[in-house]
N, C-alpha and C positions, 0 to 999 in steps of 0.2 A: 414538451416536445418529445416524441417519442419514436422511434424506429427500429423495424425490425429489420436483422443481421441475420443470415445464414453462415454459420460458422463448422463444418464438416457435418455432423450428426443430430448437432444440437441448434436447439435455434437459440438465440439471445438476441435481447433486446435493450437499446441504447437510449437512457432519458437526461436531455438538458431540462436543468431548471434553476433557479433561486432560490439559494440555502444561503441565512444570513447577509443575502445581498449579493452575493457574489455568486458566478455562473461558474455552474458545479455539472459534472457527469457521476451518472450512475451506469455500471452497464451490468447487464444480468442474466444469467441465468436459472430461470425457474423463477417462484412468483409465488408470496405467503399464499393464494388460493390456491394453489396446487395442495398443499396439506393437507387442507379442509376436507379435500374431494377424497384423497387415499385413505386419509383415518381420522376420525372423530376422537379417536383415543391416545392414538401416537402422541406425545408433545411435538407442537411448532417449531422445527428448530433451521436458524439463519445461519448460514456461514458466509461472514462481511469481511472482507480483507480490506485494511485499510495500508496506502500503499507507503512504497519510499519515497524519494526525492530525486527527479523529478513525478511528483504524484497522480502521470497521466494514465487512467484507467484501461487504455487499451493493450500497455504492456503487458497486464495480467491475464488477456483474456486466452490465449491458449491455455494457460496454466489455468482458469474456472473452466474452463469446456472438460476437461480431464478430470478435475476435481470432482466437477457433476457427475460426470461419466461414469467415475468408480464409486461413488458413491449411489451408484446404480439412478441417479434423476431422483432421488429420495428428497431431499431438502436444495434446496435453491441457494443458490453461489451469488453474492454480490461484491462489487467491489466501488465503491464512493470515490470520485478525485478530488483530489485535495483543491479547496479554495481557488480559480485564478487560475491551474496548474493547463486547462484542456482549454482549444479555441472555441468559441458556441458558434453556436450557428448562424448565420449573417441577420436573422429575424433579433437575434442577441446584443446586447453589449456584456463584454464584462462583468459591468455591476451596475445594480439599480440600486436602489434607497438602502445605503450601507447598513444593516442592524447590527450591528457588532464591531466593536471598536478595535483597530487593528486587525482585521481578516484572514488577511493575508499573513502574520506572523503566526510563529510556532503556539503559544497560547488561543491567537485566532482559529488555527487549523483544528485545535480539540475541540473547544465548543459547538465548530463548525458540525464535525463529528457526531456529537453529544445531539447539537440541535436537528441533526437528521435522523436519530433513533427516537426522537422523542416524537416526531412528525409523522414520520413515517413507517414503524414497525410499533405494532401494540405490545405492549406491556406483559401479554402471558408469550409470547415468544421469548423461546429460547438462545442463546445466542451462541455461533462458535468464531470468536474473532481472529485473524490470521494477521500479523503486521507482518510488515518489513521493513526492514532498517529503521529510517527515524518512525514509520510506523509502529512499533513496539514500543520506543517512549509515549508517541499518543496512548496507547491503548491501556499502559500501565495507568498513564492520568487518567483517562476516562473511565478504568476502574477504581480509581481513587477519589474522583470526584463525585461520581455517582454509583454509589455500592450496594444500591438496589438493583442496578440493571442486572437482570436475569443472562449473567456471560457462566456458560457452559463447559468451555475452556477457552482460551488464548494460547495461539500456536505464536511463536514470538521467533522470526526468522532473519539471521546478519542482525540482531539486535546492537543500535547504535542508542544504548540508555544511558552510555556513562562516557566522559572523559573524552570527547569527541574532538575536539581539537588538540588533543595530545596524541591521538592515533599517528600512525604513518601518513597515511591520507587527508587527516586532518590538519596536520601540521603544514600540507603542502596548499591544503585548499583555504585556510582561516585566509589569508592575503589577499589570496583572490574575490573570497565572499565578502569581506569583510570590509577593505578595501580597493578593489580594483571592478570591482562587478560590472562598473558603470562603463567601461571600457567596452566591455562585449555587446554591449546594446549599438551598437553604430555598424558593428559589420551585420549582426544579425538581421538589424533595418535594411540591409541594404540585399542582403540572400533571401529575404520576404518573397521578394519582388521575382524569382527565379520560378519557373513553369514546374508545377509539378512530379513533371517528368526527371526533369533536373535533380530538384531536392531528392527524389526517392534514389537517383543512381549516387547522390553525396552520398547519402544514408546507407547506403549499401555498400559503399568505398569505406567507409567508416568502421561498420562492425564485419569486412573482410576476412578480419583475423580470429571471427567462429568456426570452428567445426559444423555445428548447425543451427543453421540462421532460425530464429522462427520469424517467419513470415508477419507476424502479428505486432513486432516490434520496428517495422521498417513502416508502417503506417504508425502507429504511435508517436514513433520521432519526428515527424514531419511538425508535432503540435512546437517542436523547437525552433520551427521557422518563424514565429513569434513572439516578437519582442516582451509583448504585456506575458505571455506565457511563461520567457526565460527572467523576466525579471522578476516575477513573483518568486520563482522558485530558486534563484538566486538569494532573493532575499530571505526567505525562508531556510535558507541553506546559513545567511549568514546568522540567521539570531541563534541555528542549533549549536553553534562554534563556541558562542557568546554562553549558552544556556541550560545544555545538557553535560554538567560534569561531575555532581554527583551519582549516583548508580542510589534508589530510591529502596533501599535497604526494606523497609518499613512498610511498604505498599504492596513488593515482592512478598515476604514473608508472612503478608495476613494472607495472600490468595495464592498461596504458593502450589498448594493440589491444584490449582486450576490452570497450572502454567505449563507451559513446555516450552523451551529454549535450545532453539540451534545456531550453535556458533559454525563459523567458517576456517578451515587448516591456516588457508592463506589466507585471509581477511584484514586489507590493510584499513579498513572503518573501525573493526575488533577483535585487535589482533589475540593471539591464542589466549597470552596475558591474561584477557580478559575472562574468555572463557574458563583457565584454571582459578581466578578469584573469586568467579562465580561459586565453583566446582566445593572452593573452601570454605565462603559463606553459608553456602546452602546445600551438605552432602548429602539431603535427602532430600530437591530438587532433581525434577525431570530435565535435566540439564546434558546435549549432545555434542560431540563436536565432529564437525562432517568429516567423513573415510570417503568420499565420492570423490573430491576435487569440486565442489562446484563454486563458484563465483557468487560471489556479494548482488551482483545483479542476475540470479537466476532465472530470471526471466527471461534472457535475452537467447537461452541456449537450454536450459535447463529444467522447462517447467514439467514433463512427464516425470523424473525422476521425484520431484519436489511433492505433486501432487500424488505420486505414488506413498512415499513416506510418510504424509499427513496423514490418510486413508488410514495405513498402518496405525501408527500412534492412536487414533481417535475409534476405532473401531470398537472397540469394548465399551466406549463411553457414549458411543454419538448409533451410529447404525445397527445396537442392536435395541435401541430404544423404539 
């Protein structure tokens, strides 16, 4: 199913489908035939974000409209949701004939991953993968599980790869994820039911306390008025408590030119700590720690500067290809 978006400049377009069984969004900007048309010689190259938690694709999309943008519409912006994470379309359920055992978990979420690169992007395309948060653990596996896939660099952003329920944040949320999750599901069921209108002026009561709202996240959070939504992502919130606490030394270090790591000042998911252990592991890692201020969820507030930054970094490697 597919639908085109008018998004300021750019157009993007939005596709549900079934990946591993489970109803999955892709939203995009630009399109691997685009390539073909501009140069025969150029390499193919993707830039796929794969996102945080909650994994709904819409959050990113001012941040890919800008990313395209300064990337002058050269290579096409995608960004995958995570398993379960987005509501489909009422033609949808959920999930049809489950192909993958445990889906919806943290190991579910990669192959998820893996089995949409392998589906849908050919083999001489290049890749440039962008995570965020628990997205950079994915990406680290998915380059560790398949180390043919042609990844170009991996921009690895609030990286949540190590120690995750020892963080500040973590410490406060292992309880909730872990135990308590199932509590939330009852009011949630019951704010479903609220018009539209309603949810989006919650939604807007809620992230009040921005400077500058984007627009693009107050439709996105609406996907939290559903229950199968918040509890996937819940649960997947709980196994990364349970399952990300070593920091993958050995995976890092084989593809380490191909990495870039940006830590956050204040970042209570990874806190500075982290970043200076990095710093000592790996002092000839492309390793940064943000001087902006911006927040663990940059999306919400923060995508032009973000998207500006990336540009930067990748410029030598990606657009003058």
């Amino acid at each position: 199913m597919k639908a085109a978006l008018t998004a300021g400049e750019g157009l993007s377009e939005e596709e549900f489908f079934y990946c591993c069984g489970a109803a999955t969004q892709v939203l995009k900007f630009g399109s691997l035939d685009d390539l073909k048309s501009k140069s025969e010689k150029s390499p193919r190259v993707l830039f796929l974000i794969i996102p945080g938690n909650p994994g709904i694709a819409g959050y990113y999309k001012t941040f890919m409209q800008i990313l395209h943008q300064t990337m002058d519409q050269k290579y096409p912006v995608w960004v995958i949701s995570h398993a379960g994470h987005c509501v489909p379309p009422e033609s949808m359920e959920m999930m049809e004939d489950i192909e993958l055992e445990d889906v919806f978990g943290l190991n579910g979420q990669i192959e998820h991953k893996l089995a949409f690169l392998r589906k849908y992007v050919p083999e001489d395309v290049k890749i440039v993968l962008i995570g965020h948060s628990i997205g950079c653990y994915i990406i680290l596996e998915m380059m560790k599980r398949e180390p043919q896939l042609q990844v170009l660099k991996a921009v690895l952003l609030f990286p949540t790869i190590e120690r995750m329920a020892e963080s500040p944040q973590g410490k406060l949320m292992t309880p909730v994820l872990c135990k308590l999750r199932f509590m939330m599901y009852v009011p949630i069921y019951f704010l479903s039911f609220l018009p539209e209108s309603v949810k989006t002026s919650l939604v807007r009561w809620a992230l009040q306390g921005l400077q500058s709202l984007d627009e693009g996240s107050v439709s996105a959070s609406l996907n939290l008025f559903s229950v199968d939504c918040v509890a996937n992502a819940m649960y997947l919130g709980s196994q990364e408590m349970v399952q990300v606490v070593c920091r993958d030394d050995s995976t890092i270090q084989q593809h380490l030119d191909q990495l870039i790591f940006y830590y956050g000042r204040g970042d209570h998911w990874c806190p500075v700590v982290y970043y200076e252990d990095m710093k000592r592991s790996f002092p000839e890692g492309t390793i940064y720690l943000c001087q902006k201020g911006i927040r663990h969820a940059f999306v919400l507030d923060a995508s032009e500067e973000m998207a500006q930054m990336i540009t930067d970094w990748l410029y030598k490697d990606v657009v003058k290809l």
